[in-house]
N, C-alpha and C positions, 0 to 999 in steps of 0.2 A: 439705804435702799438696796432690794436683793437684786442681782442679776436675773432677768428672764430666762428660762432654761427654750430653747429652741424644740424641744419635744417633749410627748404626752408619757409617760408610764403608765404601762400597759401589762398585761400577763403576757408571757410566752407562746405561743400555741406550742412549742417543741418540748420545754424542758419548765413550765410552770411560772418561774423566778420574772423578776422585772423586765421588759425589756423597754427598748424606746420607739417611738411613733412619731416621727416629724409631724412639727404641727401645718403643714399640709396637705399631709395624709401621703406624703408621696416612696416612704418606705419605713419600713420596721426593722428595727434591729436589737438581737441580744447581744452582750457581750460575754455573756457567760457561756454558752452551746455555740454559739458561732451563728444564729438564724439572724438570714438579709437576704431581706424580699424586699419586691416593691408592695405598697399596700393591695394592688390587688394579686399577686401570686401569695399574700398573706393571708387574703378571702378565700383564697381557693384552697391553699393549704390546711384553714379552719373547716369548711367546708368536706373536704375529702376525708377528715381525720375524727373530727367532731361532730357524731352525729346529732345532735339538737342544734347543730347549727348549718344542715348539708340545705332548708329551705334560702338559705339568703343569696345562692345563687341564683336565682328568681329576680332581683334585685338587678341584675347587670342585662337584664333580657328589656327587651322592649314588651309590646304587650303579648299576653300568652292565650289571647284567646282564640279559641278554636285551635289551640295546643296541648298534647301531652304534655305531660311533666318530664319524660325525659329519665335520662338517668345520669349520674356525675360522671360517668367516662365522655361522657358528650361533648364535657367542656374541658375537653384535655386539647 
């Protein structure tokens, strides 16, 4: 019987290669570049870097109605 591994593999946002995602979601880390975040300065660093992904800070907001969209310095 294998051992469980305690996190998810995942891609990089930094440097592409594996990295790992605790299976609580509660940080990300590669061991190859050095990237460790908590999962969410991980959303924002996808967010800020990766434009097909700049919508899912939408996601961390309550409701947006009768709101702009805003722009990603906002959530700095």
């Amino acid at each position: 019987m294998s051992k469980k591994h305690s996190f998810v593999k995942i891609k990089c946002p930094k440097c592409k290669k594996d990295a790992e995602l605790t299976r609580d979601f509660s940080s990300v880390k590669c061991n190859f570049c050095g990237f460790d975040r908590s999962y969410g300065e991980y959303v924002k660093f996808i967010a800020h870097n990766e434009l097909k992904y700049s919508d899912i800070l939408g996601d961390y907001t309550g409701s947006t109605e009768g709101h702009t969209s805003g722009s990603l310095d906002e959530w700095d």
